[in-house]
N, C-alpha and C positions, 0 to 999 in steps of 0.2 A: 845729689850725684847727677849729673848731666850723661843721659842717654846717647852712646857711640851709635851714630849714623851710618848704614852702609847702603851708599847709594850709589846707582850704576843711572847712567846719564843715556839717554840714543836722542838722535837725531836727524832726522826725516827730513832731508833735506830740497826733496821732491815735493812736498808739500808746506816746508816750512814748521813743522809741527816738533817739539821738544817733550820727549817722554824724562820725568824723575821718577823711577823708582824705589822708595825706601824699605830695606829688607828684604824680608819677604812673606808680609802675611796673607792676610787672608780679606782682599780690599771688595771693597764696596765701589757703587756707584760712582762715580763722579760727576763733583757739585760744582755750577759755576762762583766761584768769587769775585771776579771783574773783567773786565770784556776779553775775551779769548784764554781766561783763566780757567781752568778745571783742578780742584785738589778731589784725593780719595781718600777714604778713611779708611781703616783696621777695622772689621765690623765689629769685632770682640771690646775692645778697647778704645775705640773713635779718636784713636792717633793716626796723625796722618803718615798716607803710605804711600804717598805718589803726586804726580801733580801732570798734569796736559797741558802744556802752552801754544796755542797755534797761533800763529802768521809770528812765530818768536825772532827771525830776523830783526823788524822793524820794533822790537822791545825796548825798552831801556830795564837794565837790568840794575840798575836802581830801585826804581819803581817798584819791577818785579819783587826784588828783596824784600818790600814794605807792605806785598800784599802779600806772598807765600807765608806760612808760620817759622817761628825760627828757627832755624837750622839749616834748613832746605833753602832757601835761595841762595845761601852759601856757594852751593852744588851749579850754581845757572854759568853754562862756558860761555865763553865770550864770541862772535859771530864775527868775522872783519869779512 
């Protein structure tokens, strides 16, 4: 059974920076993945609960899809 996502999306347009949100647990640190990448984890469960993307204008949200875990770059809005 494939885990329902609920994820609420902000975006910091002042600084370029893209908050995902997943849920709402109980998140941990967050870890770099690749350059300007941060995911969090659920400290209980070490599913991820979020993710920081900064300078995410200039992203390719391709990319981004192949680094986040599944599900969540789903979520990544599009920037024109």
């Amino acid at each position: 059974m494939i885990p329902v996502l609920q994820v609420s999306v902000e975006y910091d347009s002042k600084y370029d920076i893209l908050y995902l949100i997943v849920n709402d647990p109980v998140i941990a640190e967050a870890v770099k993945v690749a350059k300007d990448v941060y995911v969090r984890r659920d400290k209980l469960t070490e599913r991820v609960a979020g993710a920081i993307i900064e300078d995410y204008s200039t992203k390719n949200k391709e990319c981004l899809s192949e680094i986040l875990p599944i599900g969540l770059g789903n979520y990544l809005p599009s920037l024109y």
